[in-house]
N, C-alpha and C positions, 0 to 999 in steps of 0.2 A: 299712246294712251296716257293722258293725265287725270290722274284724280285729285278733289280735296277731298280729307278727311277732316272731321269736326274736331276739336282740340281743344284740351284747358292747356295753362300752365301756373306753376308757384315760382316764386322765383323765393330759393328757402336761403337765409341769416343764421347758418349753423352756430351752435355755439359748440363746450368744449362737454364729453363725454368722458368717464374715464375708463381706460385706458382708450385715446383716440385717436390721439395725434391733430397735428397743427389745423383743426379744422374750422377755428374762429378764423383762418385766413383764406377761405373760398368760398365762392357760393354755387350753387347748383340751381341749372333752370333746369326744371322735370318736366319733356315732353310727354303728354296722355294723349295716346290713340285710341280710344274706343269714343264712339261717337255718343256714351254716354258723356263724357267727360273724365273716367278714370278705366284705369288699366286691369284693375282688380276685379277678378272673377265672383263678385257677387250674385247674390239670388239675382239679378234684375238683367244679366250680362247672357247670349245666348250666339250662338255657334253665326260665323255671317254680320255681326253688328261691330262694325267698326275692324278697323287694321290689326290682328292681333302678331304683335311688333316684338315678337319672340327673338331677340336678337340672337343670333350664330356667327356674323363675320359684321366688320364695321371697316371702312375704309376711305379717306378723303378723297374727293373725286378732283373737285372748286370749280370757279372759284368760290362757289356758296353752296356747295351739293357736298352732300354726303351719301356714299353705297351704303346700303343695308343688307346683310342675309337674312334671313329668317328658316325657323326650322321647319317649317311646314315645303320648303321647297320652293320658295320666292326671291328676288333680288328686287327692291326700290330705292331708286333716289329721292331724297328729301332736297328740297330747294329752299331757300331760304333760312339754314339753320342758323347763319351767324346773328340771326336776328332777336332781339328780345320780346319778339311775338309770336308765339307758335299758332296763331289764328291764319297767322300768314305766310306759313310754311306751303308748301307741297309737294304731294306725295307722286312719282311716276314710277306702274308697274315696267322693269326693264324684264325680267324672263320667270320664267314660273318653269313647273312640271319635276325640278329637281326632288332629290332624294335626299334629304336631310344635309346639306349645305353645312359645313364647319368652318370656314375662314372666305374670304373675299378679297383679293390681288385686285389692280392694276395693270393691264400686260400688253405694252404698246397701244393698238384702238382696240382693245377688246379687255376682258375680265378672264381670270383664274379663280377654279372655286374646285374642292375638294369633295365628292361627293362620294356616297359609301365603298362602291364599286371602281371610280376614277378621278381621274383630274380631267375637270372640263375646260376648252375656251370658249366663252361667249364674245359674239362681236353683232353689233349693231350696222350689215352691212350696204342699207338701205335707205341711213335717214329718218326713221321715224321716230326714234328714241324707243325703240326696243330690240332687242334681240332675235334676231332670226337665223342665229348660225349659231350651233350647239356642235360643237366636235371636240374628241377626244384627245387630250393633250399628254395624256401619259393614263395606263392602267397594269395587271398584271400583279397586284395582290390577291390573297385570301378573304373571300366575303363567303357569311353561312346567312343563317336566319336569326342571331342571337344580338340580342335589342343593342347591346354595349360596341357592335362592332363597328365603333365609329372610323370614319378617316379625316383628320384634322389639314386646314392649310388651304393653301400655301405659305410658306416664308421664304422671303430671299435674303441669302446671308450674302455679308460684304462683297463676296466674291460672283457675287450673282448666280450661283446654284437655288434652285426652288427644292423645296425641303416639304416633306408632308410626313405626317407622323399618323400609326395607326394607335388603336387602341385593343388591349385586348378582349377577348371575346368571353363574356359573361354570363352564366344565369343557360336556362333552359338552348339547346341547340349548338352550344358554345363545340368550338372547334381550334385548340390554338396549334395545330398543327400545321394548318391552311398558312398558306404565305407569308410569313413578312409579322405574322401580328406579336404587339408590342414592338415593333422594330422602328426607327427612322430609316427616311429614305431622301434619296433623291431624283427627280425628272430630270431626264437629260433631255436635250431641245429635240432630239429624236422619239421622246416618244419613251425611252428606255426606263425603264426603276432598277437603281440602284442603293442594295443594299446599303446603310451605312454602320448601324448600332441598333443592340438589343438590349431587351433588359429594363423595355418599358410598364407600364401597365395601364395608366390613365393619361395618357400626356396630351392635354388639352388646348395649350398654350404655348406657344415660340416667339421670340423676338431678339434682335440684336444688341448690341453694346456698339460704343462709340467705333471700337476698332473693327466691326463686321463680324465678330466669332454671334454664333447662332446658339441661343440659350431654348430649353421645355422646361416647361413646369410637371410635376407626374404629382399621385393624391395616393393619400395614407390606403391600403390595402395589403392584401396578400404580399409576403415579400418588400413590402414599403413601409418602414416602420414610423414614417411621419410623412411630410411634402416637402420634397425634395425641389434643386432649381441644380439642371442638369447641363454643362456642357457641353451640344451635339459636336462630336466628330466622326471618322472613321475608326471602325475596328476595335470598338470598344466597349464595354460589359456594361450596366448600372446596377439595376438591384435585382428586379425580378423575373427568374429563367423560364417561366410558364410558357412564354414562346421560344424557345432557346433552340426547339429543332428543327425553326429553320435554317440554321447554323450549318445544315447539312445540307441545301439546297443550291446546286449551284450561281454563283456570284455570289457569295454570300462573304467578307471580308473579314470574319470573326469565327476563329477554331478555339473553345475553352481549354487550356493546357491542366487543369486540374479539376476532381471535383468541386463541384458548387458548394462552399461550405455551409454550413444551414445549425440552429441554434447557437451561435456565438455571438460574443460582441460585436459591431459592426467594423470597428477598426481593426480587430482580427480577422474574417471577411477582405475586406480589403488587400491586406496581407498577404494571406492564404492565395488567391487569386489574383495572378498578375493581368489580367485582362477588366478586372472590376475596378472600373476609376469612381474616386469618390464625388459624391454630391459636392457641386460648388457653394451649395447655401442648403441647410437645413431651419425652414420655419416651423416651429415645436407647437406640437399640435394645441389646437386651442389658444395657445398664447399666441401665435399667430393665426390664426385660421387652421383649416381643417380641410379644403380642396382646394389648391390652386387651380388659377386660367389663367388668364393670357397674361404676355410681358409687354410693357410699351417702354420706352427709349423715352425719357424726357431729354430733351434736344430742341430746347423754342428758345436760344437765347435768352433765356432769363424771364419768358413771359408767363410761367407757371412757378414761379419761387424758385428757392434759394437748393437746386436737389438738382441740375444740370449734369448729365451724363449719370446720374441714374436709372435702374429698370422699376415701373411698376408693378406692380403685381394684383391681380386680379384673383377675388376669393368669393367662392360660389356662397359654399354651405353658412357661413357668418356675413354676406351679405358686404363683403369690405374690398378696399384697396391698401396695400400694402406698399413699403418702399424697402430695395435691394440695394446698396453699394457693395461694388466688385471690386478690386484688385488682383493684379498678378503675382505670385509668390514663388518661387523655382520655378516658374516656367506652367504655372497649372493656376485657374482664378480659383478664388474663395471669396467667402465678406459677409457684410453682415445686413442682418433684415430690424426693420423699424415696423412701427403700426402706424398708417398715414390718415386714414379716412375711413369712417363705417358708417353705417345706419341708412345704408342703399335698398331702395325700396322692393329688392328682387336681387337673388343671386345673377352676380357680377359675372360676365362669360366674356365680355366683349371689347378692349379700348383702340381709343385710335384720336391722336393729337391732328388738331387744324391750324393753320398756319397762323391764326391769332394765337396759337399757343393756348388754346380752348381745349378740355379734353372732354371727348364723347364716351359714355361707359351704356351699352348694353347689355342687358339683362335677362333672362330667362330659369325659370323655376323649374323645369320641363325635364324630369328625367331623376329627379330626385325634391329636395326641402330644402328652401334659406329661411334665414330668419326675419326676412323682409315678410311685406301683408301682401302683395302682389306676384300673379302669375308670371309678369314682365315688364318690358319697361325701356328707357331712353333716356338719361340725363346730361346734358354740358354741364361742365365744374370748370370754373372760374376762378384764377385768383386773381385777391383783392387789392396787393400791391402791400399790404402789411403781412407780417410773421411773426407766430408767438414764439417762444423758446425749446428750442427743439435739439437735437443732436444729429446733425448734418453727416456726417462720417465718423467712420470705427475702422483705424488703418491697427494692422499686427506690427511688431515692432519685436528684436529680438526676446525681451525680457519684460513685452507688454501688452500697451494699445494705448496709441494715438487718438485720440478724439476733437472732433470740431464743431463748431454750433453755429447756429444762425443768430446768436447776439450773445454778445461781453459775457463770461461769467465774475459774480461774485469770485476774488481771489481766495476770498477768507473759508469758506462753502467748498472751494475748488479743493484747496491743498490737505482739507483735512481726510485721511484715508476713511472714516468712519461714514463719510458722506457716500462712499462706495462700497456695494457688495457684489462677490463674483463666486460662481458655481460654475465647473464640466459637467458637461454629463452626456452619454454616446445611448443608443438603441440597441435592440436585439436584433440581428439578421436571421430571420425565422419566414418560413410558411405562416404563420401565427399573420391573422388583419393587427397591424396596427405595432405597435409596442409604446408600454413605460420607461420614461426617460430611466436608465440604467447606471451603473457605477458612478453616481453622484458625488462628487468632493467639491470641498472648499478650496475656492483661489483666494489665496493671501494679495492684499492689495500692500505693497511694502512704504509706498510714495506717490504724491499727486503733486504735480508742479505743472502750476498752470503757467501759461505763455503771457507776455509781457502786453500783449492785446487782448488779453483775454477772452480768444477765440477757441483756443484749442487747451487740452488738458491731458500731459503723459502720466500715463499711469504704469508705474514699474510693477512687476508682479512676480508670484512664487506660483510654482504647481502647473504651469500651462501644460497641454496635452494635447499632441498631435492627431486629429482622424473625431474634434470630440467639439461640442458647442458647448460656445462660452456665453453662460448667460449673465449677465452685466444688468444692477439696477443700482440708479443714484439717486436713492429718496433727500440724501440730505443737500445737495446742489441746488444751488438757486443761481440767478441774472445778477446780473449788474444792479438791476432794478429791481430785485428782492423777489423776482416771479418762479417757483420751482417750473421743472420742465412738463408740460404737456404731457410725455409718456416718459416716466422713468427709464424704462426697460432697455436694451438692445440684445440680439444674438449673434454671436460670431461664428460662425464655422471655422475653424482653424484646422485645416488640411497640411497647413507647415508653416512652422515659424521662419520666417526671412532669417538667411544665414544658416540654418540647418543642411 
């Protein structure tokens, strides 16, 4: 079955916002499915009139198709998106009937989709371009009746493990004692779910880093004192124990050796608790967003700027995209979060890069409020081939931080310390939704000596603190070209100084 749906499109000349990040260097073509012409739930908009394009999973198909989930329980291909005319797109419904659908795989001739109760595969085994074969590829968690009990994924980390993540169970009905919830897991090509890590609470978002390790995103709550960017492995704790007893259930590869410690610092926390690995990236609420989603890998040779072997980051509630730089430091990643792009017309749930190096972002309002005007939604973001002045990386150094940019700095601007300000500051590991950034100090900035290309800028420093976010802003830095930076800001998570 192939449909058209009716279509506008804008093709929008961002300019710069502040705090925005590099956005006068992309553009966004905004696909509208509603056969009014826009996506937004106005008086004039009614249940049946037009695709309502609730994105849940996104995934490149090609060579000009793209999958779509949506939350109503759909899967379509769009045809024609590398196109600069959405009039001339189209839409094929491939399977319907599901249950609230969270993510959309690729898997050999057929599809992987995560739906409340299981992991399904779809396959087209017929020819027609639709789905006829629904069977069950892995199940055997805990499902109640309690609205938040979502099941996220799939993901395949480097090693080709499928990975799906629950959420835990919220609000009226809620049951976290039932299987698995808040845990990661993984499908074995049998059919089996295995336990991996607990300690989740929202984890709505996974994706890899260049070397295969498999990253979530979790959202400020109970036990989450900001949004956290978590790296999945086995056997190991994160923040919040509200699912903790399935711990007791057999194959379950995590026994907590102490109590949970609860009202302390979070670096104490950590401590206290040998099984509690710290957050690889901490984005401070607000100042980065407020919900994370999904991660994407930019990985297009160079055809999305100057950010190659970064993760993006997808943010509901503020409507934005976010950027992560990783490194490894004893053996465990940390790094630091940038503000990339906002003013998306619908909380961000969904990305997924096309081999133009084109990136698809998905949308859906459904379940909560962004600050976008729209119920949902569909954008390609584009870059332009220019860059403004931005801060590209924030490497730990024993007695600092490394920094590098996407064009020359001013030396003069560079080396003076005054151009730099720095602040730690950790959370409370509490029951409590949420926490106030806590023990707040000033880092002494000692020296700035920018590099001879003036690409990069070390900055020596007094007072670093291990387990604690280093917030970092350089109002007084300017370009080469006299242009201050886009977004001042950056945050480090510093888990351990190299050489400690």
């Amino acid at each position: 079955m192939r449909s058209r749906i009716s279509i506008a499109a804008l093709l929008l000349h961002l300019t710069v916002s502040s705090p925005a990040g590099p956005e006068t260097s992309y553009q966004r073509l905004d696909i509208l499915t509603a056969s009014t012409g826009s996506n937004s739930r106005d008086q004039d908009w009614k249940p049946g009139k037009g695709l309502v394009l609730e994105v849940s999973g996104l995934c490149w198909i090609g060579p000009d198709r793209l999958g779509v989930a949506i939350r109503k329980g759909e899967i379509w291909f769009i045809d024609g998106v590398l196109g600069d005319d959405p009039a001339a797109m189209t839409y094929t419904l491939f399977a319907s009937g599901l249950q609230e659908p969270l993510g959309l795989l690729p898997d050999g001739d057929g599809f992987l989709v995560a739906q409340r109760a299981e992991l399904t595969r779809l396959r087209d085994t017929d020819g027609d371009g639709r789905a006829d074969e629904y069977r069950t590829a892995a199940r055997g968690w805990g499902v109640t009746g309690a609205y938040h009990g979502y099941a996220y994924g799939p993901e395949r980390d480097g090693a080709g493990h499928l990975w799906i993540t629950l959420n835990l169970d919220m609000g009226e009905h809620s049951d976290n004692t039932k299987g698995w919830r808040g845990w990661s897991l993984i499908a074995s090509p049998d059919g089996e779910i295995l336990p991996q890590s607990a300690g989740l609470r929202s984890p709505s978002g996974m994706g890899t880093n260049r070397e295969g390790d498999l990253f979530v995103t979790d959202q400020q709550g109970t036990w989450v004192p900001a949004t956290p960017i978590h790296h999945l492995r086995k056997g190991v704790f994160h923040t919040n124990p509200e699912g903790i007893a399935s711990a007791a259930l057999p194959g379950s590869p995590l026994k907590l050796s102490a109590p949970m410690p609860a009202n302390v610092l979070y670096p104490e926390a950590v401590r206290a608790l040998p099984e509690m690995v710290p957050a690889a990236v901490w984005l401070p609420y607000n100042k980065m967003g407020r919900s994370a989603t999904d991660l994407q890998l930019i990985d297009t040779g160079g055809k999305f700027g100057p950010f190659e072997g970064q993760l993006l980051v997808g943010e509901f509630t503020n409507s934005a995209i976010h950027r992560v730089f990783l490194e490894k430091v004893g053996g465990e990643w940390q790094g630091a979060c940038f503000s990339f792009l906002d003013g998306f017309p619908s909380a961000v749930l969904r990305l997924a890069f096309a081999p133009d190096g084109s990136l698809f972002v998905g949308m859906t309002n459904r379940g909560w409020s962004s600050l976008g005007n729209r119920a949902y939604g569909l954008q390609r973001v584009r870059w332009t081939g220019k860059q403004g002045f931005a801060i590209r990386e924030m490497r730990a150094k024993p007695d600092g931080f490394e920094l590098t940019f996407t064009e020359p700095v001013d030396p003069r601007s560079a080396s003076r310390p005054d151009s730099w300000q720095m602040t730690s500051f950790t959370y409370l590991h509490s029951s409590a939704y949420g926490s106030d950034e806590m023990d707040t100090l000033p880092v002494t900035i000692r020296s700035a000596e920018p590099a001879a290309d003036g690409l990069s800028v070390r900055l020596r420093c007094s007072g670093l603190r291990e387990l604690y976010v280093h917030e970092l802003h350089a109002p007084g830095l300017r370009s080469a070209a006299g242009a201050p930076l886009l977004d001042p800001r950056a945050f480090y998570t510093l888990n351990r100084l190299p050489g400690s």
